[in-house]
C-alpha positions in Angstrom: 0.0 0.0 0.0 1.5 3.1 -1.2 2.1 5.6 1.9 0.5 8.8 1.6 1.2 12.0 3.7 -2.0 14.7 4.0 -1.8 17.6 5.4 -4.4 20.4 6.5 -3.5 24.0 6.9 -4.8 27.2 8.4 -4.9 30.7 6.3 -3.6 33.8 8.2 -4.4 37.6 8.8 -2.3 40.3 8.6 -2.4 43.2 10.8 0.6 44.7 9.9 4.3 44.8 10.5 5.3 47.4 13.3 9.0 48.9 12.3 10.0 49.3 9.0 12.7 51.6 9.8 15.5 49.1 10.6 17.1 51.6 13.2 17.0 49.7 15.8 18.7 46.8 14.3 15.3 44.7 13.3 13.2 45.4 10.6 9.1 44.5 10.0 8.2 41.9 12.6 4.2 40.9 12.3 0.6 40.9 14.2 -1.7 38.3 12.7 -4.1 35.7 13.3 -4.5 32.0 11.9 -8.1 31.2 10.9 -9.9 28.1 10.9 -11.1 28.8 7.1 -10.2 28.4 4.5 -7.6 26.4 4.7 -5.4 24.3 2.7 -5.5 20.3 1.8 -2.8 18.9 0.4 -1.2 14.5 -0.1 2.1 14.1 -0.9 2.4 10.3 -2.0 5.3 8.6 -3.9 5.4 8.7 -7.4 7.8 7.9 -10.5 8.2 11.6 -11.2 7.4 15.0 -9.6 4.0 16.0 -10.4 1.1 18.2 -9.5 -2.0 19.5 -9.7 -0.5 22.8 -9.0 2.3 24.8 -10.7 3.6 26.2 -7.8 3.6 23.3 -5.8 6.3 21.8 -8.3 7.9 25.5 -8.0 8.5 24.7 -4.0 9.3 20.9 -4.7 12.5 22.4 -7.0 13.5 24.6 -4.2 13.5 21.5 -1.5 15.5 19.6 -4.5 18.3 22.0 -4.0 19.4 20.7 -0.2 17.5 17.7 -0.2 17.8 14.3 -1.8 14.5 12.3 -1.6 12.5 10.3 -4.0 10.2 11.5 -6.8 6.5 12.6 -5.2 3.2 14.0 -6.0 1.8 16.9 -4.9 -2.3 16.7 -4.8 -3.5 19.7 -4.1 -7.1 19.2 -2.7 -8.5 22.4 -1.1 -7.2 25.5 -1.8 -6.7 28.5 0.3 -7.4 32.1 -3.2 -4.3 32.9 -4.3 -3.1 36.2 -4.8 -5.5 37.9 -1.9 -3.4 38.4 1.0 -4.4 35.5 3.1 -1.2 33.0 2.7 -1.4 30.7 0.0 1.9 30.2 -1.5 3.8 30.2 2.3 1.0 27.9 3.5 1.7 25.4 0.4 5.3 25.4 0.7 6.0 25.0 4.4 3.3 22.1 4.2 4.8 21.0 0.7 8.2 20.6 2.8 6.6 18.8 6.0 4.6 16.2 4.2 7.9 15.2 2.3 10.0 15.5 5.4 7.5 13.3 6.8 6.5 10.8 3.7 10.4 9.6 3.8 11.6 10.7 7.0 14.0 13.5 6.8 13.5 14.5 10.5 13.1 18.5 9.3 12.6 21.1 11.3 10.3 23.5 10.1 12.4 26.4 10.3 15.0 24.1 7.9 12.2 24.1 5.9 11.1 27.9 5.5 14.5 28.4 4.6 14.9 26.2 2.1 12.1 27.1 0.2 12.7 30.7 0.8 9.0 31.5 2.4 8.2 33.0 6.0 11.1 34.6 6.3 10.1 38.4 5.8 7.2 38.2 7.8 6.8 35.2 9.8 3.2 34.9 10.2 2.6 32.4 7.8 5.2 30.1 9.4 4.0 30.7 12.9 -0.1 30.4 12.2 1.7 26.6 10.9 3.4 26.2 13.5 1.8 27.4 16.6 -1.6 28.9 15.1 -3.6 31.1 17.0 -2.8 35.3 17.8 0.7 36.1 16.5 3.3 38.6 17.2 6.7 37.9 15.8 9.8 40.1 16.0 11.3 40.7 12.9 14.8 39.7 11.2 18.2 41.5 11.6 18.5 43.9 9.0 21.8 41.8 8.0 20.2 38.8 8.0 17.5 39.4 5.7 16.2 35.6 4.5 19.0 33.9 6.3 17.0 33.4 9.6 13.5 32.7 10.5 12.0 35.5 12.8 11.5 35.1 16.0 8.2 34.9 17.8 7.3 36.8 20.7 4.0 36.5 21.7 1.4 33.7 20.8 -2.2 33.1 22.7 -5.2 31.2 22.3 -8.2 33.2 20.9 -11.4 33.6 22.4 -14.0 31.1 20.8 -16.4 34.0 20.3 -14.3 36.7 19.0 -14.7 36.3 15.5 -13.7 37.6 12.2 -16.2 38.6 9.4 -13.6 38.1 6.4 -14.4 39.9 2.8 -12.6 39.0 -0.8 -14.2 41.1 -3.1 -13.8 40.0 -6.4 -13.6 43.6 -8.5 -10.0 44.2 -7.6 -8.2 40.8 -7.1 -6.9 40.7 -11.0 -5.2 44.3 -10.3 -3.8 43.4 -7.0 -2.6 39.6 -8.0 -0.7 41.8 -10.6 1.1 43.5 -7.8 1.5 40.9 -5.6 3.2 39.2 -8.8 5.8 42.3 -8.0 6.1 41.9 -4.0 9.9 40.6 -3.8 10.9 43.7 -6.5 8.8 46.1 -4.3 10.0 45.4 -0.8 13.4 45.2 -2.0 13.4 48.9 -3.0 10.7 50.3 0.4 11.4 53.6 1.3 12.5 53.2 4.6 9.9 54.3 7.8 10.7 57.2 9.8 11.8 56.0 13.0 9.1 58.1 14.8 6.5 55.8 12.9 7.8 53.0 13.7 8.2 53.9 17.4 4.5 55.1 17.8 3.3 51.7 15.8 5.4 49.6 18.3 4.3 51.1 21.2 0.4 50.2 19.4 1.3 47.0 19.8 3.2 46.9 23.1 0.7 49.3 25.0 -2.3 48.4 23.7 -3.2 45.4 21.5 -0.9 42.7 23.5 -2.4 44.0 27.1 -5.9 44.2 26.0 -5.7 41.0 24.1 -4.5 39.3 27.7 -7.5 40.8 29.5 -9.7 40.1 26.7 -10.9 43.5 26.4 -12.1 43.4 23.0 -13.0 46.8 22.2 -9.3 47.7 23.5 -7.6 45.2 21.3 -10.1 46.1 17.9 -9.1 49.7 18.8 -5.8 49.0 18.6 -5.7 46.8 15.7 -7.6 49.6 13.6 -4.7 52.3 14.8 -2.0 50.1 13.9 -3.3 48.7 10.5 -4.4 52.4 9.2 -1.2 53.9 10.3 0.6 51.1 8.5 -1.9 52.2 5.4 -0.7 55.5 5.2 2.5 54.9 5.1 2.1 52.0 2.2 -0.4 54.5 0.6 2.3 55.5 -2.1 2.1 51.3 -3.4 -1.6 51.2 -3.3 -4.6 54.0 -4.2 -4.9 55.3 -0.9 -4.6 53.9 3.0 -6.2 50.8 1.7 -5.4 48.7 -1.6 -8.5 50.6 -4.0 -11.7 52.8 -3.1 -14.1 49.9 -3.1 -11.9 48.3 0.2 -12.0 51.7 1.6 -15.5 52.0 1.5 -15.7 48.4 3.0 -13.8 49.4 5.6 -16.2 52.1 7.0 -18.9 49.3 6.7 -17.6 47.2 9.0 -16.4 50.2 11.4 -19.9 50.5 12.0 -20.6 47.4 12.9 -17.2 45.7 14.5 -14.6 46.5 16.4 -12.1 47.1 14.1 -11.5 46.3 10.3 -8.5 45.9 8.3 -6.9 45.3 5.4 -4.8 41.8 4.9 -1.2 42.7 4.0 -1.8 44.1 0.3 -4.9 43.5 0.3 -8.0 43.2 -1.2 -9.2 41.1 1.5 -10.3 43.2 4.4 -12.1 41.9 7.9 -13.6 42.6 10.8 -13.8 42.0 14.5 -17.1 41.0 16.2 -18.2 39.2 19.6 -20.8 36.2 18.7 -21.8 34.5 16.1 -25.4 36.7 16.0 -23.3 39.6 15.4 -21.0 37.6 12.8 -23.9 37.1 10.8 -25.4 40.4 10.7 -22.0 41.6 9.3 -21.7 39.4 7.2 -25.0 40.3 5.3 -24.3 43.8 5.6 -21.1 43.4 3.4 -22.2 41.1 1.0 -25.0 43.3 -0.2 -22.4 46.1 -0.4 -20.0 43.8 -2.4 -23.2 43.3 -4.6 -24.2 46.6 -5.2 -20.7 48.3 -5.3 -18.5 45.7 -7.6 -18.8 42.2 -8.9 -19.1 40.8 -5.7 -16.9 38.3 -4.0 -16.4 35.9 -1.1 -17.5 36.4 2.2 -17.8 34.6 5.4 -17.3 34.3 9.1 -14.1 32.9 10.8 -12.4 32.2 14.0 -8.7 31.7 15.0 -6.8 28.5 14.7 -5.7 27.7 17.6 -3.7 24.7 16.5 -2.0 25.2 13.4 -1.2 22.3 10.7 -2.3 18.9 11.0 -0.7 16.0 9.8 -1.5 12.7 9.1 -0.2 9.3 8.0 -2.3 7.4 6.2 
């Protein structure tokens, strides 16, 4: 009986990265969340040659070639987690591309081996962490002369509250545009202007003062108060890479949907995906209504739906 690995992972949230300045020796570090949908199914099974159902699963396969010597697989991709929408598709399917092989023939890898092997969660280490650990996320950046050579380090990581929950939008109108400029991430980040230090210091202190306190006495207006602060801040300043604070007008206008309705709503990374912060599932649904019809009535539509954390991260199983 051929031996089969499979592998279930969670998607991820960004809030933002906190210093992009670098004076202080670190640069970007990450707040996020890994949800419990979508997420991504994948079996890795022997095979005669390397094949898949997915390009750039045979993209991360070549990568793992480079260090590692293992026997032909294939890659089955069976759920996806959208591509191209801020939410952690291509880190998600490498790191688990790696651990299933890792697992299928025994290479005893570390995940961290992993991420640097195939060259993914090492900017922002959210994705690796909401694999690894899952749950709320705060990771502390890379040293700014060890860009890629070194997974970040994480900080802070806690179990959500099983009725905080996020109301999570995709509209459809803008993903082509943005998949275009996500196409150009690596060429973009390698040329950022650099943060002035005052920004990053008053972000920082966001997150020290106010988001990771109120999250540990589970004061959730605090915390959603917080999270808006830090993620619009972090807009402003990305707001010469995208239209405005936010990746395109009809994500803006989303936005002040939800702050009606939530405590807080961001944007994910560069967006278009945007999400909110609510207490019960009552309240989930309501929100979730809301922003459909405006997805309806202000674009093509698109994908919404209601989410909590992952407090576990990936699964894996034998089989």
């Amino acid at each position: 009986m051929d031996m089969v690995v499979r592998i279930s992972a969670p998607a991820h949230l960004h809030a933002g990265n906190p210093d992009l300045s670098g004076d202080m020796g670190r640069l970007y570090g990450t707040v996020g969340f890994a949800i419990a949908k979508p997420r991504l199914e994948i079996e890795v099974r022997e095979a005669e040659e390397d094949r898949s159902n997915d390009e750039d699963a045979l993209k991360f396969l070549a990568r793992l070639r480079e260090r590692y010597d293992f026997p032909p697989v294939e890659v089955t991709v069976r759920k996806y987690i959208p591509k191209w929408v801020g939410i952690g598709f291509h880190t998600t399917l490498a790191l688990s591309i790696g651990r299933a092989v890792s697992e299928l023939y025994n290479l005893n890898l570390l995940l961290e081996e992993v991420a640097l092997t195939v060259r993914r969660g090492l900017i922002t280490a959210l994705g690796f962490y909401a694999l690894k650990v899952g749950g709320f996320i705060y990771e502390g950046g890379f040293p700014v002369d060890k860009r890629e050579k070194v997974v970040p380090p994480l900080i802070f990581r806690g179990d959500f509250p099983g009725d905080w929950l996020f109301v999570v939008a995709i509209p459809e109108t803008p993903r082509k545009a943005l998949a275009e400029i996500r196409k150009r991430e690596d060429e973009i980040l390698g040329s950022l202007k650099k943060m002035p230090p005052e920004l990053a210091d008053r972000l920082s202190r966001i997150v020290l003062m106010k988001i990771l306190p109120a999250f540990v006495e589970r004061d959730i207006k605090t915390f959603g108060e917080g999270l808006y602060q830090f993620n619009h801040l972090l807009g402003e300043f990305w707001s010469d890479y995208q239209e405005n604070v936010y990746c395109c007008d009809l994500v803006n206008e989303g936005i002040k949907l939800m702050l009606n309705e939530a405590y807080c709503a961001c944007q994910t990374s560069w967006g278009p995906t945007f999400y909110g912060l609510v207490k019960g599932q009552a309240q989930a649904e309501r929100l979730k209504s809301l922003v459909e019809d405006f997805l309806r009535e202000n674009g093509d539509g698109g994908e919404v739906f209601v989410t909590g954390v992952d407090n576990r991260g990936m699964v894996v199983e034998r089989g």
